[in-house]
LODRENRO-16443 format. One line per field, with one value per atom (N, C-alpha, C): atom name; x, y, z; residue number from 0. Coordinates in steps of 0.2 Angstrom, whole numbers, plus 5000, padded with zeros to 4 digits. Example, Ala and Ser with C-alpha at 12.3 -4.5 7.8 and 13.67 -1.06 7.14 Angstrom:
REM LODRENRO-16443
atome = N; CA; C; N; CA; C
u = 5066; 5062; 5066; 5064; 5068; 5064
v = 4972; 4978; 4984; 4989; 4995; 5000
w = 5039; 5039; 5039; 5035; 5036; 5039
num = 0; 0; 0; 1; 1; 1
This chain:
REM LODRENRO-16443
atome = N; CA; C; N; CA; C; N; CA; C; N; CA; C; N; CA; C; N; CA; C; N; CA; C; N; CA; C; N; CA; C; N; CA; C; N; CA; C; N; CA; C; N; CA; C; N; CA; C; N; CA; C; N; CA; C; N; CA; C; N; CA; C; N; CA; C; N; CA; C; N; CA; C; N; CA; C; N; CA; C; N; CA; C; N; CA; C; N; CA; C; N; CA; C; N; CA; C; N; CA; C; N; CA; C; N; CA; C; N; CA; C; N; CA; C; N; CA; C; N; CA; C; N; CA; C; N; CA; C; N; CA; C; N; CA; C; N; CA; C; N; CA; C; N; CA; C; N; CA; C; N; CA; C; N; CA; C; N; CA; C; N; CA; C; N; CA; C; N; CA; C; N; CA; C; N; CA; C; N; CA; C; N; CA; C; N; CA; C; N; CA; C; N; CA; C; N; CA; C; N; CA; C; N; CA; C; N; CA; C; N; CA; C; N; CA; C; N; CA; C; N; CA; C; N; CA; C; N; CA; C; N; CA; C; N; CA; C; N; CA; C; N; CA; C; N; CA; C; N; CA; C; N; CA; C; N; CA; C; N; CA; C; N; CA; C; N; CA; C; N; CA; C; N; CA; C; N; CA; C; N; CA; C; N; CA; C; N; CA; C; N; CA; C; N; CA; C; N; CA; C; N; CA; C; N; CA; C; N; CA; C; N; CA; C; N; CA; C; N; CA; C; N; CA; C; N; CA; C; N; CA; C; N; CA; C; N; CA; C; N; CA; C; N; CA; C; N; CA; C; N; CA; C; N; CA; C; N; CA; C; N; CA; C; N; CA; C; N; CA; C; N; CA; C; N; CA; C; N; CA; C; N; CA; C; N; CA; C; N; CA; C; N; CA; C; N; CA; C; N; CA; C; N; CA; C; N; CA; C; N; CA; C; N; CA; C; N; CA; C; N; CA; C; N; CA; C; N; CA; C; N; CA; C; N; CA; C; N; CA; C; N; CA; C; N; CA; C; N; CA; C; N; CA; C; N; CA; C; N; CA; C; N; CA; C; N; CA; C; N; CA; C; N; CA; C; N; CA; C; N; CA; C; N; CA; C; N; CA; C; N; CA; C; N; CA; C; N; CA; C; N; CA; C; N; CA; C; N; CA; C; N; CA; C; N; CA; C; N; CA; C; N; CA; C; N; CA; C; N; CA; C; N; CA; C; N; CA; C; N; CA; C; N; CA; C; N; CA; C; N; CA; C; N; CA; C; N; CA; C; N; CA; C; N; CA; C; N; CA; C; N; CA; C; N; CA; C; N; CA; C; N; CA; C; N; CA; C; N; CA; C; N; CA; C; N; CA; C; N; CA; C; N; CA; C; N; CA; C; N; CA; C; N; CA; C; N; CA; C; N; CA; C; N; CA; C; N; CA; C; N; CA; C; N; CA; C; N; CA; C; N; CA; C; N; CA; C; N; CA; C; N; CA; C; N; CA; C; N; CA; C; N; CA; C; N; CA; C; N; CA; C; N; CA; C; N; CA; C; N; CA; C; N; CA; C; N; CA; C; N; CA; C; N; CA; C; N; CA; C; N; CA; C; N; CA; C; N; CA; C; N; CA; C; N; CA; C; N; CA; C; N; CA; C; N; CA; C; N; CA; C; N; CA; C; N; CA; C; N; CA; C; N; CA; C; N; CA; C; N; CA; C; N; CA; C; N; CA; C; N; CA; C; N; CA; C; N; CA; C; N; CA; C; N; CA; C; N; CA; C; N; CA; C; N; CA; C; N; CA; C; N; CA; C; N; CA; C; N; CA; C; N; CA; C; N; CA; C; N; CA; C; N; CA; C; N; CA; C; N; CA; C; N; CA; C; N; CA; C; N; CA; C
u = 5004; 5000; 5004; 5004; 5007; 5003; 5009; 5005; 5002; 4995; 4991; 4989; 4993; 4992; 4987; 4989; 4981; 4977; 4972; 4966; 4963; 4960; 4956; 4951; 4951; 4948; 4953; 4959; 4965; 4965; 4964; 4963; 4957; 4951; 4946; 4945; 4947; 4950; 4953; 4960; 4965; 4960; 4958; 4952; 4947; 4944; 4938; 4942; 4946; 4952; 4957; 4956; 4959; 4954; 4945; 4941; 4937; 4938; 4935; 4940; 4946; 4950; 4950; 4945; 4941; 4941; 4942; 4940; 4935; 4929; 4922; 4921; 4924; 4923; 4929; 4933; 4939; 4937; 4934; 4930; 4923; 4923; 4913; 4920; 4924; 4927; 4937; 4934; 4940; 4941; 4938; 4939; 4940; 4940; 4941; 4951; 4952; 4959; 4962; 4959; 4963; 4963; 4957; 4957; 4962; 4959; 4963; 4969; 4971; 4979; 4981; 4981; 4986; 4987; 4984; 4985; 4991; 4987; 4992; 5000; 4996; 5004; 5012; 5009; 5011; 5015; 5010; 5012; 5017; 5015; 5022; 5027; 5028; 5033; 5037; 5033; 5038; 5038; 5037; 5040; 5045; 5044; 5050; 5057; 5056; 5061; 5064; 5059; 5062; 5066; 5065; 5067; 5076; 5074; 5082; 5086; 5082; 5087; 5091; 5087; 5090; 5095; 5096; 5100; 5106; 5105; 5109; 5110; 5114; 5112; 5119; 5123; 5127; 5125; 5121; 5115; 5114; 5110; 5108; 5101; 5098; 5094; 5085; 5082; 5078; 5074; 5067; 5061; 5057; 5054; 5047; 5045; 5037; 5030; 5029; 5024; 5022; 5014; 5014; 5005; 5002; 4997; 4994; 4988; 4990; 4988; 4994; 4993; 5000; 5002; 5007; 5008; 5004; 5002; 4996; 5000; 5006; 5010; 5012; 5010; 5012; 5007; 5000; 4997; 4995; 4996; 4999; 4989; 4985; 4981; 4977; 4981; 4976; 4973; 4972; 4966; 4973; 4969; 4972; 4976; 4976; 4977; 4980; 4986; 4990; 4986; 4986; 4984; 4987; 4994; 4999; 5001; 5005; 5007; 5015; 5021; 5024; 5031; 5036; 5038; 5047; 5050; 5056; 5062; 5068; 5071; 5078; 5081; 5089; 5093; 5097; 5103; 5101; 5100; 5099; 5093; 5089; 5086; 5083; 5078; 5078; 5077; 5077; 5078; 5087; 5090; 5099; 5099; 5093; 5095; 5097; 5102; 5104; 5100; 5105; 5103; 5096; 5091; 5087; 5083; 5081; 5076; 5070; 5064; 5059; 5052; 5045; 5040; 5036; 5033; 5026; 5021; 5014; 5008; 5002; 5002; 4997; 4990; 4987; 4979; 4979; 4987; 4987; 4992; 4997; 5003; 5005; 5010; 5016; 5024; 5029; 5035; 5040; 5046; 5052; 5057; 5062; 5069; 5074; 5080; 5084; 5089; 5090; 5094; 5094; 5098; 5096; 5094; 5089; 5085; 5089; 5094; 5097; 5100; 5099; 5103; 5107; 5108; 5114; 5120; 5125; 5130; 5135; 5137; 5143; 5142; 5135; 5134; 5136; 5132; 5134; 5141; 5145; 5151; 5157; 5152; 5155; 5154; 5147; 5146; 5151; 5150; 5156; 5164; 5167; 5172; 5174; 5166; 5167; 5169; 5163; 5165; 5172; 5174; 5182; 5189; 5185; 5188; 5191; 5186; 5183; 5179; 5183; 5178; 5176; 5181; 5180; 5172; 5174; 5168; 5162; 5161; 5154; 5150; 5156; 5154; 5152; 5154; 5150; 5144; 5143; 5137; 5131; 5133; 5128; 5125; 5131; 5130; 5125; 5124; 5119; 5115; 5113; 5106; 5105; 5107; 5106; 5103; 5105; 5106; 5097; 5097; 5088; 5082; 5086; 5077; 5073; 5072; 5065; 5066; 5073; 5074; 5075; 5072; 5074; 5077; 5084; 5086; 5082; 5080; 5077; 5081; 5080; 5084; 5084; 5084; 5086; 5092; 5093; 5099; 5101; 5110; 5112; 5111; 5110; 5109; 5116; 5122; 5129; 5132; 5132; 5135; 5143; 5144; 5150; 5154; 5154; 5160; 5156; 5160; 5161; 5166; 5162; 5164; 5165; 5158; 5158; 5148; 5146; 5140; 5135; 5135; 5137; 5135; 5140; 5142; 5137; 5137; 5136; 5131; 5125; 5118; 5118; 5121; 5123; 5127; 5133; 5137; 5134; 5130; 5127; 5119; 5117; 5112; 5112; 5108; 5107; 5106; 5101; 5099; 5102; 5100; 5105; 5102; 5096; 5091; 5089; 5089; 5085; 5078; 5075; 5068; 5064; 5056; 5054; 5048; 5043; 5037; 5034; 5026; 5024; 5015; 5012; 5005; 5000; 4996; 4992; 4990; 4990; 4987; 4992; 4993; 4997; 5001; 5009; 5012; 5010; 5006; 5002; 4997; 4995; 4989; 4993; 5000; 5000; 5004; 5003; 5006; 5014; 5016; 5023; 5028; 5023; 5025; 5032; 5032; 5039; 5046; 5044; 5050; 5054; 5047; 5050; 5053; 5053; 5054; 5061; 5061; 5069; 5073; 5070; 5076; 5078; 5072; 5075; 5079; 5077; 5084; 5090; 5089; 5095; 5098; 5097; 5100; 5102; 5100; 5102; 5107; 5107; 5112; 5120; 5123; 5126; 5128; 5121; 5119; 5119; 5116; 5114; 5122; 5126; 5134; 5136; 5136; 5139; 5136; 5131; 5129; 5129; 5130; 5131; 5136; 5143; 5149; 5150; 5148; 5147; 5143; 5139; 5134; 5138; 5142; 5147; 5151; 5155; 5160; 5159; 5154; 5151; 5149; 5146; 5144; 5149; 5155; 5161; 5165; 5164; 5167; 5163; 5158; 5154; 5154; 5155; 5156; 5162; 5167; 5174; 5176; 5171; 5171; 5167; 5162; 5157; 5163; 5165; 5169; 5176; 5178; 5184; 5183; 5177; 5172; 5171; 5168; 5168; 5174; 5179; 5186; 5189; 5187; 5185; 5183; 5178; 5177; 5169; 5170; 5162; 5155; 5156; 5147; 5147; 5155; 5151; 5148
v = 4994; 5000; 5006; 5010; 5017; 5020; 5027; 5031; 5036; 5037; 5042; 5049; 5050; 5057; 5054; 5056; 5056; 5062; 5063; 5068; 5068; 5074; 5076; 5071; 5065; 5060; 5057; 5058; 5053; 5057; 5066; 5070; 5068; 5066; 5067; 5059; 5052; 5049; 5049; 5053; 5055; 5056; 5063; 5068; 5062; 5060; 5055; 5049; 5047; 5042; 5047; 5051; 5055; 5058; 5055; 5060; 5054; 5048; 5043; 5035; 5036; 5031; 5024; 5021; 5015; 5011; 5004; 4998; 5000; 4999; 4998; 5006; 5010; 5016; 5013; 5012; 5011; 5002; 4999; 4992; 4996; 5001; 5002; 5007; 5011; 5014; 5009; 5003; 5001; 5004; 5003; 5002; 5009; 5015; 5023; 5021; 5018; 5019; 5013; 5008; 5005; 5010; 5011; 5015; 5023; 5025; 5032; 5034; 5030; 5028; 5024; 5018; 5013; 5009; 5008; 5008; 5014; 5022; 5026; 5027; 5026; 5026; 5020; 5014; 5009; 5011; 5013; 5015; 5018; 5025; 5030; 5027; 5025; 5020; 5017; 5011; 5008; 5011; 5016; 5022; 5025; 5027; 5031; 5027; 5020; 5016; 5014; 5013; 5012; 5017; 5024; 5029; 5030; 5029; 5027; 5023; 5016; 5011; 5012; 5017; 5016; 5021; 5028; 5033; 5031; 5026; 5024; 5017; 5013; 5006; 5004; 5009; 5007; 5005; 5008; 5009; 5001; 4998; 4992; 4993; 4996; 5000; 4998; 4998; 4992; 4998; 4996; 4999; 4997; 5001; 4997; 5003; 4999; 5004; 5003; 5009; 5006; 5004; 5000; 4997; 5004; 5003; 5007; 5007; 5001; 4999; 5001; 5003; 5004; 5000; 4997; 4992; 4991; 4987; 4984; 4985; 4983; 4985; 4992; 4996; 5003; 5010; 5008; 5013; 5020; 5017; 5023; 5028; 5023; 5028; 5031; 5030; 5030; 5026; 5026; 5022; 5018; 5012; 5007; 5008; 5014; 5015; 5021; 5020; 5028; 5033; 5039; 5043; 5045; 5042; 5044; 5039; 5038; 5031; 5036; 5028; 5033; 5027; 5029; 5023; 5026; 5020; 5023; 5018; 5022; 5019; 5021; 5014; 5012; 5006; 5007; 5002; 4995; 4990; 4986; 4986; 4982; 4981; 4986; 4988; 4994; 4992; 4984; 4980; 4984; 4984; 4986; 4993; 4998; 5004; 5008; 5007; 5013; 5020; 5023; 5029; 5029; 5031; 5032; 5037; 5035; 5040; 5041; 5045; 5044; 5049; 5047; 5051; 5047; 5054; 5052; 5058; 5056; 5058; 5058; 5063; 5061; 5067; 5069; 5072; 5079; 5082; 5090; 5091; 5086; 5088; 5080; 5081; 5077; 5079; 5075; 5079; 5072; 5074; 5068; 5073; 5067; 5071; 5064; 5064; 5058; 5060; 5054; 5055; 5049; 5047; 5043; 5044; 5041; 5042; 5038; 5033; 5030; 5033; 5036; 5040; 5037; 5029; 5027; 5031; 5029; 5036; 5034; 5027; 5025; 5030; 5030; 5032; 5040; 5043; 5050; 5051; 5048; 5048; 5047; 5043; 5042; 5045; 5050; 5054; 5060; 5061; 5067; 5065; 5060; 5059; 5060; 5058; 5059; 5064; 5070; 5078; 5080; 5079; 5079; 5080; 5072; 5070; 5075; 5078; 5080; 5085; 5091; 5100; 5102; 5102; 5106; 5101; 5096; 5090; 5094; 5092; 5093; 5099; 5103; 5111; 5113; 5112; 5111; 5107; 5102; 5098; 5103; 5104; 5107; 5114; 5119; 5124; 5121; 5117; 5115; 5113; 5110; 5108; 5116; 5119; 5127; 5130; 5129; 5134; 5130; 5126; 5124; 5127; 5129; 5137; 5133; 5130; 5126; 5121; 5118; 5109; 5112; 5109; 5111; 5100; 5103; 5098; 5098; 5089; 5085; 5083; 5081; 5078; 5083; 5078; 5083; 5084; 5089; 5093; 5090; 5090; 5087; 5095; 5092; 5098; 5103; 5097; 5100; 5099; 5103; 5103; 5101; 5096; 5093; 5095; 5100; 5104; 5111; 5115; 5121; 5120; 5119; 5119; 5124; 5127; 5133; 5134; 5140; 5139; 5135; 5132; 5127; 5121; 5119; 5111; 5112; 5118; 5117; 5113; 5116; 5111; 5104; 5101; 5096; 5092; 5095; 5091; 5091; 5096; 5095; 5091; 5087; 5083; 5079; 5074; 5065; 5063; 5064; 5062; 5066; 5063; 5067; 5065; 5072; 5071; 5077; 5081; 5085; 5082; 5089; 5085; 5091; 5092; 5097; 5095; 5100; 5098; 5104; 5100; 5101; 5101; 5106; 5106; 5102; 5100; 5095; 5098; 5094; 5096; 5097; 5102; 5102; 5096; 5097; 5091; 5085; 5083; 5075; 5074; 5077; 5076; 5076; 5075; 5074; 5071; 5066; 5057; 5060; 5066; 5066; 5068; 5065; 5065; 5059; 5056; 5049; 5055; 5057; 5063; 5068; 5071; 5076; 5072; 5068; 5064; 5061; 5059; 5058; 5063; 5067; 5075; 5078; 5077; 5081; 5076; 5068; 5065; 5066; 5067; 5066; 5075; 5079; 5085; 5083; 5077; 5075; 5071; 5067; 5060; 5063; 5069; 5067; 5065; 5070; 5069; 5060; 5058; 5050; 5046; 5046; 5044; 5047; 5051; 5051; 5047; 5050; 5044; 5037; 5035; 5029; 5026; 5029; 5029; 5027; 5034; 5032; 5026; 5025; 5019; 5013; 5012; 5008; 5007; 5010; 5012; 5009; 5012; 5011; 5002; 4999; 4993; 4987; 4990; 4985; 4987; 4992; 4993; 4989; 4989; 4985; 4977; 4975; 4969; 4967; 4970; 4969; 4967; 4973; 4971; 4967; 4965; 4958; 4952; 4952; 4948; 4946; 4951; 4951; 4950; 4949; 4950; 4940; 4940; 4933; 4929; 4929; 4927; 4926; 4931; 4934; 4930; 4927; 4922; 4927; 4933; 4937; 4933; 4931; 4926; 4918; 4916; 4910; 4909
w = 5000; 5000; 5000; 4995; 4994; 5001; 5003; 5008; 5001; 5005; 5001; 5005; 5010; 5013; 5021; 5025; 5032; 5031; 5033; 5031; 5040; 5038; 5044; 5048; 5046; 5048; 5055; 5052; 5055; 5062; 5063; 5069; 5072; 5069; 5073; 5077; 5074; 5078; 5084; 5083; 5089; 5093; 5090; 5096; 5101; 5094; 5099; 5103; 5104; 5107; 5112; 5110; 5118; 5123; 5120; 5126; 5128; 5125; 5126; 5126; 5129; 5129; 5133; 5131; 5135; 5128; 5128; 5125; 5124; 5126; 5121; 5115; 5115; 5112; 5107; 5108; 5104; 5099; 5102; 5097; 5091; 5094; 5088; 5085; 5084; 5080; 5078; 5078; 5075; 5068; 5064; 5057; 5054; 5059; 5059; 5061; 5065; 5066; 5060; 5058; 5054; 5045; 5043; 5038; 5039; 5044; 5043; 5048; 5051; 5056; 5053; 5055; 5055; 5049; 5044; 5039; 5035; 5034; 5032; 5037; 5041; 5043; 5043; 5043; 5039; 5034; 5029; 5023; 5023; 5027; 5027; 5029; 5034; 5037; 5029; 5027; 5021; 5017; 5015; 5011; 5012; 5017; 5019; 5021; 5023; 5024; 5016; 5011; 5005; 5003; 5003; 5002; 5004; 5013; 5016; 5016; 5013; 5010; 5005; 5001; 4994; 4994; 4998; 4999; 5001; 5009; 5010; 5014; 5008; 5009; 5014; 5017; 5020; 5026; 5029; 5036; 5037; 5033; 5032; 5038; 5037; 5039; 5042; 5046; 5048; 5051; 5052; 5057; 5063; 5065; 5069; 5072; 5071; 5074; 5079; 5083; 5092; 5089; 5095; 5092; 5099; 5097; 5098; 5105; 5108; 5116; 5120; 5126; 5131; 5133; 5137; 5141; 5147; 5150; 5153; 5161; 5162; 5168; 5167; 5163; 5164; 5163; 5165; 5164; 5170; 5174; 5180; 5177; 5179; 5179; 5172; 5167; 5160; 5158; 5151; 5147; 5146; 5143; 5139; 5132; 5128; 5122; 5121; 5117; 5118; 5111; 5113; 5109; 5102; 5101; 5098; 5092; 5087; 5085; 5082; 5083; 5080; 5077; 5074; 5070; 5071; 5073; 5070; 5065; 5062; 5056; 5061; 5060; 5062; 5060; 5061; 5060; 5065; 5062; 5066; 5071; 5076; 5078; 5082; 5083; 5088; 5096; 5097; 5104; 5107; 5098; 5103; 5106; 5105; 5110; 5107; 5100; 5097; 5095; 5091; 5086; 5084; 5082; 5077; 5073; 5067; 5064; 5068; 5070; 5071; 5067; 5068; 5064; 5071; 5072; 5078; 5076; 5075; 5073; 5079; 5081; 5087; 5086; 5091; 5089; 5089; 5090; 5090; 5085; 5084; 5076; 5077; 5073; 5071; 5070; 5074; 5076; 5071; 5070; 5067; 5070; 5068; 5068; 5072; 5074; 5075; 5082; 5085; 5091; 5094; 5100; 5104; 5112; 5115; 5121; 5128; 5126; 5131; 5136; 5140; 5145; 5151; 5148; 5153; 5152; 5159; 5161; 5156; 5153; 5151; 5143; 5139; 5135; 5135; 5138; 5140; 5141; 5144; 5140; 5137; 5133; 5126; 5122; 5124; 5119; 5120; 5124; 5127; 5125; 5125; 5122; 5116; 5115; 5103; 5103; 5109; 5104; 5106; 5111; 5114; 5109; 5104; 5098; 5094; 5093; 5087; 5089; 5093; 5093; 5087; 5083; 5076; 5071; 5071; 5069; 5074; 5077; 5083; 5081; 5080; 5081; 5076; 5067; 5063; 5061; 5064; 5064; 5069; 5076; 5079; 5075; 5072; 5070; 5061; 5060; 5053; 5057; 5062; 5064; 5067; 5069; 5074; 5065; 5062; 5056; 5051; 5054; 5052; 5051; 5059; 5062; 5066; 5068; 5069; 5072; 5075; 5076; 5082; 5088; 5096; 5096; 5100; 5106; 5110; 5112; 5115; 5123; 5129; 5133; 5139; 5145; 5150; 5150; 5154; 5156; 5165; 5163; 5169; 5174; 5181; 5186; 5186; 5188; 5188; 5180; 5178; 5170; 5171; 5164; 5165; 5159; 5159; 5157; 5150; 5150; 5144; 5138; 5132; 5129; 5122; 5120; 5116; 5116; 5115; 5116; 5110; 5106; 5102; 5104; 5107; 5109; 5116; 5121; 5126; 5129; 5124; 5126; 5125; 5118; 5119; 5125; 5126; 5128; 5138; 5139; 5146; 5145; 5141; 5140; 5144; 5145; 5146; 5140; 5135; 5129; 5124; 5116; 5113; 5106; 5104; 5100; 5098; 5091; 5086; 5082; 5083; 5081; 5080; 5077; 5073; 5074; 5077; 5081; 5074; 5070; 5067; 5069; 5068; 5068; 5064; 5066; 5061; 5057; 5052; 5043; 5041; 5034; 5030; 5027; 5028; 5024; 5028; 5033; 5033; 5028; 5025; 5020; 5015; 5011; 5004; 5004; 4999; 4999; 4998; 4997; 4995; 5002; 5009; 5016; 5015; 5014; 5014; 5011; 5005; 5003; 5006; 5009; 5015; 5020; 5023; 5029; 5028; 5022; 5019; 5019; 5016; 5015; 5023; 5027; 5032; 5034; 5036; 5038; 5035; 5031; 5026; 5031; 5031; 5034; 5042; 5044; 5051; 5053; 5044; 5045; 5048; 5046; 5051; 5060; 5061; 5069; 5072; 5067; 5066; 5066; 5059; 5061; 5066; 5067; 5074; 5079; 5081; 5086; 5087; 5079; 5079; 5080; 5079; 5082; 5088; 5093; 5101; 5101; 5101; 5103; 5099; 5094; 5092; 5098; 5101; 5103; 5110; 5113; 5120; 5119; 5114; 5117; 5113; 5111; 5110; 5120; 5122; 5129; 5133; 5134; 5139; 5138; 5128; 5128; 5130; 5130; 5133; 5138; 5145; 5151; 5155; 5149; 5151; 5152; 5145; 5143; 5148; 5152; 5156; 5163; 5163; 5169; 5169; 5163; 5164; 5165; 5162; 5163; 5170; 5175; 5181; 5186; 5183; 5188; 5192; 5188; 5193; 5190; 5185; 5186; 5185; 5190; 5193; 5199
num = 0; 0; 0; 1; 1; 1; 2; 2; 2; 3; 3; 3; 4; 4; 4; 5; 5; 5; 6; 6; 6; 7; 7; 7; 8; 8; 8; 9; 9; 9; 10; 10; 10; 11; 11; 11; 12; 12; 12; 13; 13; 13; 14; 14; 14; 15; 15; 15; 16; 16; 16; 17; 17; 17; 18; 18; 18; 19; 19; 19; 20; 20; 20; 21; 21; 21; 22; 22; 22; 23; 23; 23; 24; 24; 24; 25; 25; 25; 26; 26; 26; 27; 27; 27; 28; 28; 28; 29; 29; 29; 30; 30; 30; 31; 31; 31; 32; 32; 32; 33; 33; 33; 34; 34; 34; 35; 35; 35; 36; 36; 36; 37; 37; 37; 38; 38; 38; 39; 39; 39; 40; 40; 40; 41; 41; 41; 42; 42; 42; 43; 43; 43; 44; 44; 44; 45; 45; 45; 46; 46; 46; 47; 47; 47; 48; 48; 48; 49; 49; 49; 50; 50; 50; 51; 51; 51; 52; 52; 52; 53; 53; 53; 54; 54; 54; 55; 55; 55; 56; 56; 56; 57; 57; 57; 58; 58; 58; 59; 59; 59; 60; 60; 60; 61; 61; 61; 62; 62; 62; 63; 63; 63; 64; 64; 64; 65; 65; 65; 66; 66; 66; 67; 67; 67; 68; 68; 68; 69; 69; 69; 70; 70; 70; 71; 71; 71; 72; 72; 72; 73; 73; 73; 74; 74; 74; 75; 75; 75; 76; 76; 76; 77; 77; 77; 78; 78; 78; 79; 79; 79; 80; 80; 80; 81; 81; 81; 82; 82; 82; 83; 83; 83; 84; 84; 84; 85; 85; 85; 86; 86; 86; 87; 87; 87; 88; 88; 88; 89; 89; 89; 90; 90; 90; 91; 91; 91; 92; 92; 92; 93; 93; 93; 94; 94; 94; 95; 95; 95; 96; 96; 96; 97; 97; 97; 98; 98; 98; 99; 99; 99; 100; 100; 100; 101; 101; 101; 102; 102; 102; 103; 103; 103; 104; 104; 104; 105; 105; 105; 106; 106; 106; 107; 107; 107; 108; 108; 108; 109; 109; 109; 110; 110; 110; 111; 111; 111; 112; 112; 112; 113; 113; 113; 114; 114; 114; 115; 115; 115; 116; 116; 116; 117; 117; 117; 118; 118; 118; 119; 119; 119; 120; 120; 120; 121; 121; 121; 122; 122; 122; 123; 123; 123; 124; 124; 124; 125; 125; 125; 126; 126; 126; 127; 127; 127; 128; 128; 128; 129; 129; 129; 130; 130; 130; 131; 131; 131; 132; 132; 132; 133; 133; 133; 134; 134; 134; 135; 135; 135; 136; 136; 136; 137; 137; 137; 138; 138; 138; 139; 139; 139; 140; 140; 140; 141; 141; 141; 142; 142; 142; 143; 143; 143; 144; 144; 144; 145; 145; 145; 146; 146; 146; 147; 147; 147; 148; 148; 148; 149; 149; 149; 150; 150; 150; 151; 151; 151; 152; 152; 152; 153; 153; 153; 154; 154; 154; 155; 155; 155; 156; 156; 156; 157; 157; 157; 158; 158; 158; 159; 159; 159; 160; 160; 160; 161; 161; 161; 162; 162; 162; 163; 163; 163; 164; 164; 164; 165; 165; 165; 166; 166; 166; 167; 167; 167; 168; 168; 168; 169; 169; 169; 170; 170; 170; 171; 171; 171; 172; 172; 172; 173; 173; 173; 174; 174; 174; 175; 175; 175; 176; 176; 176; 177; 177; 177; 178; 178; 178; 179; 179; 179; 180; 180; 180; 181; 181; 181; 182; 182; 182; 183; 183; 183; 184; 184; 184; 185; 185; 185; 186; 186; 186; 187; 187; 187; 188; 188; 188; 189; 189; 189; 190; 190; 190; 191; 191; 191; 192; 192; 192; 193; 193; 193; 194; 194; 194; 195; 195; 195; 196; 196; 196; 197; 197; 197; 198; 198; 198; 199; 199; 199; 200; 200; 200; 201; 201; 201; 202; 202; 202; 203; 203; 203; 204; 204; 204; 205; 205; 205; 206; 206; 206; 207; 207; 207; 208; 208; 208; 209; 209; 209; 210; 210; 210; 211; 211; 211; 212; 212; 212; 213; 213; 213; 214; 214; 214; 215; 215; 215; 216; 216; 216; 217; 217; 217; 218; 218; 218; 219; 219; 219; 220; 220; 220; 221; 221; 221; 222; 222; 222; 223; 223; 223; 224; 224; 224; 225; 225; 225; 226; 226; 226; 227; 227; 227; 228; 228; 228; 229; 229; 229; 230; 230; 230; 231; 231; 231; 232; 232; 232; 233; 233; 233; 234; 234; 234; 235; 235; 235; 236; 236; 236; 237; 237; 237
């Protein structure tokens, strides 16, 4: 199935599943969320994936969707069913935690853009090592995503900042998370099937936010496999 654009149909869904988030209201309007959500969005998804494999086949580049029920040990109090759905594009499995593309459409907009969410501490410093590497690298990369307009960094901010490096690098390098991304109003470019293109090209303006992080998160889980692995030798997990 080609993606053919989502329509105001696909909001008014959201809308009605954000005021009535209960099973019984969400079974008499399934066939609203398969026709005007989760089908289209499907679509976008392998669109958009063919799109990035073909740009760049070096990636070796893979996806996955969220379903659309929440987890059942994790509802703290809401409904059963998230009001959002949302997909993401990466290297490898998205179970390994890496880097990722991502596209989320929920009942007030739709936002994309790439990073990763992992805020283990070994991570966060391996990100900070890369830019260390490599100021002059960092600083032109952060300076192209600044030079966007419109991409806000994602992530919280450490209480005690771990170090000064230019105003530039600095939001980045005092993060936990370490993501760019563009928060868009509903309608507009959701509604015309040539949404996969756009989505390509902005990535494509992010890729190298993406190899880099993919390096660190390279870097970081050859080190951890290292000290599993020395660890075993060790005699700590018998």
């Amino acid at each position: 199935m080609q993606f053919q654009g989502f329509s105001q149909a696909t909001g008014d869904f959201l809308w009605g599943l954000t005021m009535n988030n209960d099973r019984a209201w969400f079974q008499a309007h399934r066939d609203e969320f398969e026709t005007h959500l989760n089908r289209p969005f499907r679509a976008l998804l392998a669109d958009t994936l063919a799109l990035m494999r073909a740009r760049y086949p070096d990636l070796e580049l893979e996806s996955h969707v969220s379903r659309i029920y929440r987890d059942a040990r994790r509802l703290f109090g809401r409904g059963p069913f998230k009001d959002h759905l949302w997909f993401t594009i990466q290297t490898g499995s998205h179970r390994d935690g890496g880097p990722v593309f991502w596209c989320e459409v929920g009942a007030t907009g739709w936002n994309y853009g790439a990073g990763i969410w992992d805020d283990a501490a070994d991570l966060s410093e391996g990100f900070r090592r890369h830019i260390d590497a490599d100021l002059p690298r960092f600083e032109a990369l952060a300076a192209d995503i600044a030079a966007l307009g419109d991409y806000r960094l994602y992530g919280e901010r450490y209480k005690r900042p771990k170090g000064t490096r230019s105003p530039l690098i600095d939001p980045w390098y005092n993060s936990k998370h370490h993501s760019a991304g563009r928060e868009c109003p509903f309608g507009g470019p959701m509604f015309d099937p040539a949404l996969p293109e756009l989505l390509a090209e902005e990535y494509g303006k992010l890729m190298p936010l993406y190899r880099f992080l993919l390096e660190v998160w390279r870097d970081v889980t050859a080190q951890r496999a290292a000290k599993f692995a020395q660890a075993a030798l060790g005699g700590e997990f018998l």
